[in-house]
C-alpha positions in Angstrom: -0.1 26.3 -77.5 -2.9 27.1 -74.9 -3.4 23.6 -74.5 0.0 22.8 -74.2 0.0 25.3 -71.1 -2.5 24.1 -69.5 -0.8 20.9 -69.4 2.3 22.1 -68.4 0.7 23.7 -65.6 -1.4 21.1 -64.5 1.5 18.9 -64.4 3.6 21.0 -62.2 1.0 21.0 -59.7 0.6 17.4 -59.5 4.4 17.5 -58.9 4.1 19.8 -56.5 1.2 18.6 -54.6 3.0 15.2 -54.6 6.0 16.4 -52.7 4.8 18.9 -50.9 2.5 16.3 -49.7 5.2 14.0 -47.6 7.4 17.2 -46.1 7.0 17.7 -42.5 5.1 21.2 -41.3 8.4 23.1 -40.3 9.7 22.9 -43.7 6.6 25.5 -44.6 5.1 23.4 -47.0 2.2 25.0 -49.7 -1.1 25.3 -48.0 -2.4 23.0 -51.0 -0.6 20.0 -49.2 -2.3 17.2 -47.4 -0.4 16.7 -44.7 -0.7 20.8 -43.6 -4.2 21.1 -45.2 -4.9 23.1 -41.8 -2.9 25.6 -39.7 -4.6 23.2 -36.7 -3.0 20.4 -38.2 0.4 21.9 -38.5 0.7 23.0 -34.9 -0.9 19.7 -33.5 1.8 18.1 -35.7 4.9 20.3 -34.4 3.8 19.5 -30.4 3.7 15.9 -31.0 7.7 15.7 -30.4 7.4 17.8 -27.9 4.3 15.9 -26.0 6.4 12.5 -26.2 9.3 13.5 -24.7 7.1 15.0 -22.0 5.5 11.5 -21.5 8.8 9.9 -21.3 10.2 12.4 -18.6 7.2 11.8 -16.7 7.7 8.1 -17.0 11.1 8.2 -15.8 10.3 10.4 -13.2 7.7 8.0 -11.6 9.9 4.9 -11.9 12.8 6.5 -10.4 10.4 7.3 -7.7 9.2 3.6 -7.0 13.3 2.8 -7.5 13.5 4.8 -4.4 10.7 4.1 -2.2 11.5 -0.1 -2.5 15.6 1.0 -2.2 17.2 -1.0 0.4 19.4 1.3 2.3 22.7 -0.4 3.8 21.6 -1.7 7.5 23.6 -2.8 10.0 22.3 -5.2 11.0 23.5 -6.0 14.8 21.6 -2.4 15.6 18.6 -3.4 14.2 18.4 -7.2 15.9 18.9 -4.5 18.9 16.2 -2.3 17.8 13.5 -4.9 17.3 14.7 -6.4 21.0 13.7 -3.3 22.5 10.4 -3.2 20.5 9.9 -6.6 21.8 10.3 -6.4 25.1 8.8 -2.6 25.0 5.4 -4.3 23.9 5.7 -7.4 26.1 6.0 -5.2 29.2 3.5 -2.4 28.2 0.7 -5.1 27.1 1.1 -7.2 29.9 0.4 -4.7 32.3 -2.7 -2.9 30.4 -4.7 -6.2 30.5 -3.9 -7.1 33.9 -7.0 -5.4 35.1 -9.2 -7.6 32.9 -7.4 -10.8 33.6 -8.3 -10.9 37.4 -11.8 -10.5 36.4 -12.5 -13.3 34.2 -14.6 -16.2 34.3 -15.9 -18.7 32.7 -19.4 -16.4 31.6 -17.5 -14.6 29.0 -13.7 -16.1 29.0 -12.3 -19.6 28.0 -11.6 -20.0 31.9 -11.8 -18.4 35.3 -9.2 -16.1 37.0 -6.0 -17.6 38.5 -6.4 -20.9 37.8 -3.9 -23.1 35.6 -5.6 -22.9 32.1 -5.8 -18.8 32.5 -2.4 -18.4 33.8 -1.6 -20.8 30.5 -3.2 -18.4 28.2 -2.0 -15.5 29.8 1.8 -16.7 29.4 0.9 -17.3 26.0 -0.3 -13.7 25.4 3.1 -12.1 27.1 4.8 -14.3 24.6 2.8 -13.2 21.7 2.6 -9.2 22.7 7.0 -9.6 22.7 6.5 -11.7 18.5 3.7 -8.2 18.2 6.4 -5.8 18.6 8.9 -7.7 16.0 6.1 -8.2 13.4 5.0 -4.2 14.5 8.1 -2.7 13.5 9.0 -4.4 10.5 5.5 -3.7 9.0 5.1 -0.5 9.9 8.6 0.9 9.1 8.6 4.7 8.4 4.5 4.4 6.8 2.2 7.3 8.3 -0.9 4.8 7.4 -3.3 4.6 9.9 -4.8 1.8 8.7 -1.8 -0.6 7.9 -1.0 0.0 11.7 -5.1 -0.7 12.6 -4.1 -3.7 10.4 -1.4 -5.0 12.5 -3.7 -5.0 15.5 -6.6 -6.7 14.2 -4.4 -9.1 12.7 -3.2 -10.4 16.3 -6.4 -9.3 18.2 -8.4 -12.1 15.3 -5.9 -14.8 15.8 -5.8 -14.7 19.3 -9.7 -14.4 19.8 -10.3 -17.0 17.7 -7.5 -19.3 19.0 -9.3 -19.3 22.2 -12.7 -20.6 21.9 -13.5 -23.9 22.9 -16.4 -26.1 21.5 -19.4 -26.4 23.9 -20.2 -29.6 25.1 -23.5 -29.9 23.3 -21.4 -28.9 19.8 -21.4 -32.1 17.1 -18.8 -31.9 14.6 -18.7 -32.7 10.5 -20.0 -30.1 9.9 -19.6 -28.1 13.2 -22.9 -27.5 14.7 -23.4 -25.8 18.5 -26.3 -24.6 18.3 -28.4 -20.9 18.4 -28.0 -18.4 17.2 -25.2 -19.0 14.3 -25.1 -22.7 14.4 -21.3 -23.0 13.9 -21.1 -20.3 17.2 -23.6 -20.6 20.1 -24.2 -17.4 22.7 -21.7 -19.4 25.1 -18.6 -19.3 22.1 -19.8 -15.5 20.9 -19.9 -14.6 25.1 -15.8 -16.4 25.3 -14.9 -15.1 21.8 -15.9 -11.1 22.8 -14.0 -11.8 25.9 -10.8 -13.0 24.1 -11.1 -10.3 21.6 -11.6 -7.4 24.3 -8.7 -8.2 26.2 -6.4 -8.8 23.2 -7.5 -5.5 22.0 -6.5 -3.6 25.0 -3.3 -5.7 25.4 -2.1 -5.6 21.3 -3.4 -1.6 21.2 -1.5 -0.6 24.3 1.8 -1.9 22.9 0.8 -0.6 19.5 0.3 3.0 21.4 3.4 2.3 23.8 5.8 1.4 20.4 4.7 4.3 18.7 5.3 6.4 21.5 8.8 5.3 21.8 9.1 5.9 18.0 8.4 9.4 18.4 11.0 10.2 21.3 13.7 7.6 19.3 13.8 5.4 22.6 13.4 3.0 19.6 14.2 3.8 15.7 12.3 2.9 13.1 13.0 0.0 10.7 14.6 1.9 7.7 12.3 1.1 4.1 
């Protein structure tokens, strides 16, 4: 009968262990079962619910933040064509007149020609037109962004293009592969001298109407492109 029990006993622990086992930790299962073998386990095992429902709010939370920052809000568009006019001719204007001190110095020593005659008033013409296309491109791409350096971008973008649109190859320069000489092969002292001089005056003339846009952002003489 002892033996009998014993087996009885055994056996209703095995029974127990073996349910006990699968039910979760809020159902205060025996502290015998594997699942709950430790208090630690138990509670780790409660917060997980709890920790994936945080992760999800936190997941909707940052998508319905980039849904907003790319939302297109409902333009009209005949004000903005008007806007970007006005930033146009604002920067056109503005540059124009901060590298006119520059331009009547020039010469050939450091610019692609000299001062007043037909291949400077040609580039020139070309820069009024291109500081007018800056204060489009300018607005659109800066929108309502704080970043300093997306609007330092903007400038170096046009200041590059221009520079770099000007130089001429010397005469002594042989091509396939480029080759002008001392001291960078491709760009001789007399290209570096024209490129500097390019790239100074389009940085006064693109920074002024960077400066003279924002200006007018912050006194609403012109809005802001809406993001």
């Amino acid at each position: 009968s002892t033996m009998c029990g014993r087996v009885r006993v055994a056996l209703v622990m095995a029974t127990l262990w073996s349910v006990d086992g699968f039910a979760p930790c809020g159902l205060t299962p025996s502290p015998l079962s594997p699942s709950c073998f430790s208090a630690s386990r138990c509670a780790r095992q409660r917060q997980r619910p709890a920790l994936r429902l945080q992760g999800q709010d936190n997941n909707e939370g940052r998508e319905e933040d980039r849904v907003q920052k790319w939302a297109a809000p409902v333009l009209d568009e005949s004000a903005e064509r008007i806007e970007s006019v006005k930033a146009g001719v604002l920067s056109a204007v503005v540059g124009s007149i901060a590298m006119a001190p520059i331009a009547c110095l020039e010469s050939t020593a450091w610019y692609p020609s000299n001062a007043f005659d037909p291949q400077w008033e040609l580039a020139h013409d070309g820069l009024s037109v291109m500081l007018g296309l800056f204060g489009l491109v300018y607005r659109y791409a800066v929108r309502q962004d704080r970043n300093p350096q997306l609007k330092q971008g903007v400038v170096g973008a046009f200041v590059i293009t221009r520079a770099l649109a000007m130089l001429q190859a010397s005469d002594g320069c042989t091509a396939l592969p480029l080759s002008c000489g001392p001291p960078l092969v491709y760009f001789n002292w007399e290209m570096i001298a024209t490129g500097a001089g390019a790239g100074i005056e389009s940085s006064i003339a693109f920074a002024a109407s960077a400066a003279a846009i924002e200006f007018a952002f912050s006194k609403d003489w012109v809005r802001r492109f809406p993001s």
